[in-house]
C-alpha positions in Angstrom: 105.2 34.5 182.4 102.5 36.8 181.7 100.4 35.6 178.3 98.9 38.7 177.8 102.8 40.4 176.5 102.5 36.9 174.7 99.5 37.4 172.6 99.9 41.2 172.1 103.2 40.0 170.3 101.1 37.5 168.3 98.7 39.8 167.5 101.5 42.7 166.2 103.3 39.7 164.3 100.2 38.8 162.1 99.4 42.3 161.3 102.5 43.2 160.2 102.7 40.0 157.9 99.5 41.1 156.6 100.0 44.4 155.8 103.3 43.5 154.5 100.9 40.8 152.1 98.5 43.3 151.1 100.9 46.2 150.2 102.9 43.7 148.1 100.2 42.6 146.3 98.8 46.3 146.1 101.8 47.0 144.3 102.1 44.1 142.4 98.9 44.9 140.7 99.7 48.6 140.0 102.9 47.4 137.8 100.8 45.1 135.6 98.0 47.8 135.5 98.8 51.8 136.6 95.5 53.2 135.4 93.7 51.1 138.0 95.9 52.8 140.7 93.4 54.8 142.4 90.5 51.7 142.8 93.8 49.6 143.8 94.3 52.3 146.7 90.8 52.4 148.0 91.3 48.6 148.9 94.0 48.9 150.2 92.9 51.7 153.0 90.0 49.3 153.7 92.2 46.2 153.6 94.8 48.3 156.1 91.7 49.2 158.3 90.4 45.5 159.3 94.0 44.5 159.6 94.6 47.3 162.4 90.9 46.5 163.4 91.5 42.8 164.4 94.8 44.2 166.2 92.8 46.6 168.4 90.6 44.1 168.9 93.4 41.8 170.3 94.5 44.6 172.5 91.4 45.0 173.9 90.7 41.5 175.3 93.9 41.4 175.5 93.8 43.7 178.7 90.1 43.0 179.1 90.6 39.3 180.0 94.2 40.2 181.7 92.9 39.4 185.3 
C-alpha cells in the first residue's frame, strides 16, 4: 500500500474539518453580531489561507519524500 495516497487523504480530511470549524464559527459570530461582518470576513480569508497552506504543504512532501 502506498502511504503517500494515505497521508494526502489525511491531509484533505483535516482541512476540510477545519474549514468546516472555522466557517461555522464565522457564522456563528455574524448572527450574534452583523455589523462586525466585514472584520469577521477578513479572518476568515486568512484563516481559509493557512488551512489550504498546511494542505499544500502536505502535498508537497507528500510527493517530495514519495521515493
Amino acid at each position: 500500500m502506498d502511504l503517500s495516497a494515505l497521508a494526502l487523504g489525511l491531509a484533505t480530511l483535516g482541512v476540510s474539518i477545519g474549514e468546516g470549524i472555522l466557517v461555522a464559527a464565522y457564522l456563528n459570530g455574524t448572527a450574534r453580531q452583523p455589523e462586525l461582518q466585514s472584520k469577521l470576513m477578513s479572518g476568515v480569508f486568512l484563516g481559509v489561507a493557512f488551512i489550504e497552506g498546511t494542505f499544500f504543504v502536505t502535498l508537497a512532501m507528500t510527493f517530495l519524500f514519495r521515493g
